[in-house]
C-alpha positions as CSV (number, residue, x, y, z in Angstrom):
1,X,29.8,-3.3,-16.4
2,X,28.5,-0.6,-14.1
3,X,25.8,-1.9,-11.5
4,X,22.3,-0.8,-11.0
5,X,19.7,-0.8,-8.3
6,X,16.6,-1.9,-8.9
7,X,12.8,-1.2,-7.5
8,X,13.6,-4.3,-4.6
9,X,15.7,-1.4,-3.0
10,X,14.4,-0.7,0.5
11,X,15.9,2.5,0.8
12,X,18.0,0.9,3.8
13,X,21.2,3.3,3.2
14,X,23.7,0.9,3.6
15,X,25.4,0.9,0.2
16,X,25.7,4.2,-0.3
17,X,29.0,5.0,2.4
18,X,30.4,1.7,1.4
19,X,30.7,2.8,-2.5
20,X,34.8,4.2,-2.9
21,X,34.2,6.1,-5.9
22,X,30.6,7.7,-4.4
23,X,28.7,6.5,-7.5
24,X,25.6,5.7,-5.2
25,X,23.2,8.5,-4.3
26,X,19.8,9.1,-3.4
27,X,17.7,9.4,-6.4
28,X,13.9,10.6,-6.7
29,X,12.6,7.3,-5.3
30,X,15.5,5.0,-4.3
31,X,19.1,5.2,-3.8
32,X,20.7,4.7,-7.7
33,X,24.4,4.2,-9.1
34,X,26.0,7.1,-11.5
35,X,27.6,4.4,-14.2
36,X,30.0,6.9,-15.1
37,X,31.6,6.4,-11.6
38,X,31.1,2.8,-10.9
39,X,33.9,0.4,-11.3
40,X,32.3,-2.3,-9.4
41,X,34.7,-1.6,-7.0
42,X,37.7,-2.8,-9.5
43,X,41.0,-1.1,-8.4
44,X,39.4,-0.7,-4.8
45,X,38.1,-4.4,-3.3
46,X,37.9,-7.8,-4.8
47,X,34.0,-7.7,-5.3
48,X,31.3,-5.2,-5.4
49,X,30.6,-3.7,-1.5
50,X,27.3,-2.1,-2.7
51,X,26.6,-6.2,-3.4
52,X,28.2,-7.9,-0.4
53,X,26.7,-5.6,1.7
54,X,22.9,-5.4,0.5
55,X,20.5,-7.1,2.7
56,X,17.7,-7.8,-0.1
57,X,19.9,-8.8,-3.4
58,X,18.9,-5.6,-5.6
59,X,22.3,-4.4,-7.3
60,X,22.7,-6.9,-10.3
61,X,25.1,-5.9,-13.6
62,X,23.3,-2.9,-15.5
63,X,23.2,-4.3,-18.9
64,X,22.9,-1.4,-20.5
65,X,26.5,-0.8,-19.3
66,X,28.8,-3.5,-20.4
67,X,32.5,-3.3,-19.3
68,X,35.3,-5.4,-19.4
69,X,37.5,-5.5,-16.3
70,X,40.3,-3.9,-17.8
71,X,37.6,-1.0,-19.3
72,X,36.8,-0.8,-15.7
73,X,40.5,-0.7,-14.3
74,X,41.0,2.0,-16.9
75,X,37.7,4.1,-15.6
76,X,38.9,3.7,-12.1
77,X,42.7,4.9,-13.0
78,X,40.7,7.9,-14.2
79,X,38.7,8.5,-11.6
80,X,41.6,8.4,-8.3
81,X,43.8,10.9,-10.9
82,X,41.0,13.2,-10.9
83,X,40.9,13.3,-7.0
């Protein structure tokens, strides 16, 4: 699954330099996570930085999103050929 952040987000820019594949950005209203580049950090870290690093708990799963590890592992394969 790709992650989201939801309206809890202060705007407190800490996830966004922590994110490898630079799927966080500043949206119209709060910071939000291009799904197409998220791999919950899978190929990168163990767990999610955007989520061990948020002060206020608002970057849960996007259900709308759903991924299986090795879905993701494939997407982030992808993504560091493309770089």
């Amino acid at each position: 699954m790709a992650l989201m952040i939801t309206d809890e987000c202060i705007n407190c820019d800490v996830c966004e330099p922590v994110c490898p594949n630079k799927a966080i950005y500043q949206g119209e209203m709060i910071f939000e996570i291009n799904p197409s580049l998220c791999t919950e950090c899978v190929g990168h870290f163990n767990e999610p930085q955007c989520v061990a690093i948020c002060p206020v708990d608002c970057i849960p799963l996007n259900p709308d999103h759903l991924e299986t590890r090795e879905q993701l592992l494939q997407k982030y394969q992808t993504l560091t050929q493309e770089k």
